[in-house]
N, C-alpha and C positions, 0 to 999 in steps of 0.2 A: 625236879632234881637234875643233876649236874650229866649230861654224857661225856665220855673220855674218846679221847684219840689216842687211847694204849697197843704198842705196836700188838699185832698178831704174828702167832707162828703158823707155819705152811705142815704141821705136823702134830700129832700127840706128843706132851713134852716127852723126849728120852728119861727111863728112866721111870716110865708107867706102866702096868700091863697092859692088857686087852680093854677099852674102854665101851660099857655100854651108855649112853646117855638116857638118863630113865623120867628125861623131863623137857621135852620138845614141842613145841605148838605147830597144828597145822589149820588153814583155811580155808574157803570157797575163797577169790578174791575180791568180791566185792565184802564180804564181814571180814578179811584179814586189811583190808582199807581201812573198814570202820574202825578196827582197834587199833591199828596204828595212829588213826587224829585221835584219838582217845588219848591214846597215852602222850600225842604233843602235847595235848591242851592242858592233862589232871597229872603225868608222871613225869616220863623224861623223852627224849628224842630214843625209840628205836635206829642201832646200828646199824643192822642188816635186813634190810625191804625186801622180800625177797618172795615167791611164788613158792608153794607146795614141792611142786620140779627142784626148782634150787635150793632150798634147805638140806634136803635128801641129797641132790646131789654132793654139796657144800661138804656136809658133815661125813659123810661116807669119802669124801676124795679128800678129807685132812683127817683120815686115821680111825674115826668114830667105827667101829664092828658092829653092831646095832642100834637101832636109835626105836627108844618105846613114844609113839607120835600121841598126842592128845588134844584134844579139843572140847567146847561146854557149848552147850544151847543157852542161848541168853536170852530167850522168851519162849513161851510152850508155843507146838506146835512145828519147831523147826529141826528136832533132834533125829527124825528119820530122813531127814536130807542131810545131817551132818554124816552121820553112821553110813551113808550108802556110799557118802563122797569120802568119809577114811577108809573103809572095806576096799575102794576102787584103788587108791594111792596105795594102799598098802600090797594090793599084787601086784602090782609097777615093781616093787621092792622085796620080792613075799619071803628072801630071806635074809633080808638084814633088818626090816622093819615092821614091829608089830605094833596094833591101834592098840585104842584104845575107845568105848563106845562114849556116849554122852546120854543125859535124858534131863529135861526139866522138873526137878521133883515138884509132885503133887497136880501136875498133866494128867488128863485123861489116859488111863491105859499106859500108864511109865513101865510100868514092869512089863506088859506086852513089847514096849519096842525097846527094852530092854533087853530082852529075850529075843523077841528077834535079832538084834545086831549080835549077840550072841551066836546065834545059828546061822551068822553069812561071817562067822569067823573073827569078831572082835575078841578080844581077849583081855576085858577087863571095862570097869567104869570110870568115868571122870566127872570130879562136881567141883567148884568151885564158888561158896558160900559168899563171898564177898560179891560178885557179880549175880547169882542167882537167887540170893533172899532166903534160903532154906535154912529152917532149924533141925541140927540132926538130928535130937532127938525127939523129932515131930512123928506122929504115927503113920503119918503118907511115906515116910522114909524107908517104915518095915519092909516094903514090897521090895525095893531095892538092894535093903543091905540083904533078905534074902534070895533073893536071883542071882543077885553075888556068889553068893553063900552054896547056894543048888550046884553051881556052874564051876564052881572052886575057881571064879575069876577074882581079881583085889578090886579095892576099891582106893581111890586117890582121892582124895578128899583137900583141896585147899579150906582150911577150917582155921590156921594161925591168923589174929587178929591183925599183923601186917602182911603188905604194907595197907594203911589204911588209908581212904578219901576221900574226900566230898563229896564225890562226883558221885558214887556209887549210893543206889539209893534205898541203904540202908547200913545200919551201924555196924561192922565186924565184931567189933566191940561187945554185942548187948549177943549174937549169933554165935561165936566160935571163942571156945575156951576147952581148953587140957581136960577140966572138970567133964564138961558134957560130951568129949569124947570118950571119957573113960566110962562114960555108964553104955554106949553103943558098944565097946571094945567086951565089956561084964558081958552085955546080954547077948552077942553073938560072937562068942567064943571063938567059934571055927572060921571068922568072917577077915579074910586076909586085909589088910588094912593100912595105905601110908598115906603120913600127909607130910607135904612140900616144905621145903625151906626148915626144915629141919623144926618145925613149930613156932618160927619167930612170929610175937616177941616171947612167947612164953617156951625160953630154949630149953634151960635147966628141967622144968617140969614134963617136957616131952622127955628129956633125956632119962630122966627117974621111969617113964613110961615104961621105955621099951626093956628096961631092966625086968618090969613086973609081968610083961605078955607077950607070948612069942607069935600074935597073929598080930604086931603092930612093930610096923616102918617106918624110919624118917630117909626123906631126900635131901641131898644139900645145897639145893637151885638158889642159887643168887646169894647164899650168905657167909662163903668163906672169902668173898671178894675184898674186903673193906669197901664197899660199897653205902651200905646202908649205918647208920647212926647205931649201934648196939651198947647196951648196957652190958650185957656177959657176954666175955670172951669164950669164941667156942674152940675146944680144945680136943678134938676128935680121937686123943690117943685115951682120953676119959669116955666114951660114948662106947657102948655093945656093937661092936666090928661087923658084928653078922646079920646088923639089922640098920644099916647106912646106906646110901645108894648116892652114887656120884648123877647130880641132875645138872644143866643150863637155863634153863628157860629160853633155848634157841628157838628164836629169832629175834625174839621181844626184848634186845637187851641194852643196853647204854656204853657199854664194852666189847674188848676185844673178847672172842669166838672162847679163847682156852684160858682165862682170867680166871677162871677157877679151876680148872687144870694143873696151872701151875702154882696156885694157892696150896693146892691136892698135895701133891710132889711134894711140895716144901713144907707140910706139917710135921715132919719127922713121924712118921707111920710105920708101921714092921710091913715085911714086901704080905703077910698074910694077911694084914688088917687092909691094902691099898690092892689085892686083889678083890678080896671081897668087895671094898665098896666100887671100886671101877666093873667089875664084872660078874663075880660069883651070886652077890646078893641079885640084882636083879637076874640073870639068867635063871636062876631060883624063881622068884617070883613072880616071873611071868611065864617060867614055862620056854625058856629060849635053849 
């Protein structure tokens, strides 16, 4: 896909509240290397290369108030070296930014280092289905969405069938549908719960979601951009205010830094529906 040379602003647009960004990637840099040729060869060219130090710095010194940082184990075995190396970043930063842990479902002992990154201060989970091959509602899942659950930390879940591709080896497609979250959403009630991109492609049917369950979130990372090919337009003054979360996908992205920023701004929003989604909801839900 296409990267732009759309100018950047040196500021949050005027005319925004308080912005939390609730959808940030960070890395070791030798795997934030790996994913950058990733996305040359299977997506588009990342904008901004940039090291753990500079993102945080980046996004805090053009306006961002907190930034919720995230990251996924891409093979078992490697998630307590993710967790140790978000915990360490995140006191560098300890009040403008909080982690979030990671764990490869169905690893020995997930829920152990689940729970540990818990108790050195993470504040939540990150899974990411199209890269880690899990079925939510597979039974090795229970141990997680409960320590969740125990911890009253969310769970983020990329589970929306795009963007989808080759590369990835296995189907989004046959793994993540609206459907088979809503029976995870049924059977653990109390279990805080968002997933990215607002559920593209299946938008409308997230959006019917969160009408029906108040432990379930949508973020808006990457899809208010006109970026991506979409069949339904999404119209945010139609979607539940108090359950939106203004996300980037910073670093990983093909655009300028505030390209949904000022997508934001310019939906026509009441200043009570454009605080929430810039700051209220997630300070809410993560406890900020």
């Amino acid at each position: 896909m296409p990267s732009f040379n759309d100018q950047e602003g040196d500021n949050v647009p005027d005319g925004l509240p308080a912005v939390i960004d609730a959808h940030v990637h960070i890395f070791p840099f030798k795997i934030f290397s790996a994913i950058q040729k990733w996305f040359d060869e299977n997506a588009w060219q990342i904008r901004y290369r940039m090291k753990t130090s500079q993102i945080f710095d980046f996004l805090l010194s053009h306006g961002i108030k907190h930034i919720i940082a995230l990251q996924y184990a891409h093979k078992p075995g490697i998630a307590q070296q993710l967790n140790r190396y978000m915990a360490e970043k995140c006191k560098e930063h300890s009040d403008q930014v909080t982690g979030m842990a990671t764990v490869f479902p169905g690893e020995d002992n997930a829920d152990k280092i689940l729970q540990k990154a818990f108790d050195e201060g993470l504040k939540g989970l990150k899974l990411h289905a199209h890269v880690q091959c899990f079925d939510m509602n597979a039974n090795e899942m229970d141990c997680l969405y409960e320590c969740c659950r125990v911890n009253d930390n969310p769970i983020i879940m990329h589970i929306g069938r795009e963007p989808k591709s080759t590369a990835y080896s296995c189907d989004p497609y046959t793994l993540c549908s609206a459907e088979k979250l809503e029976r995870v959403v049924k059977n653990f009630p109390d279990l805080k719960i968002c997933v990215p991109h607002l559920g593209f492609d299946e938008v409308s049917v997230y959006q019917k979601l969160i009408e029906k369950y108040d432990n379930l979130w949508l973020d808006t990372t990457m899809v208010l951009t006109d970026y991506f090919p979409m069949a339904e337009k999404i119209d945010l003054s139609h979607y539940r205010s108090d359950r939106i979360m203004y996300g980037s996908d910073f670093p990983n992205i093909p655009y300028a830094w505030d390209r949904e920023l000022k997508a934001l701004k310019a939906a026509g929003l009441s200043d009570d529906a454009l605080e929430k989604i810039c700051h209220k909801n997630a300070a809410d839900l993560f406890g900020i």
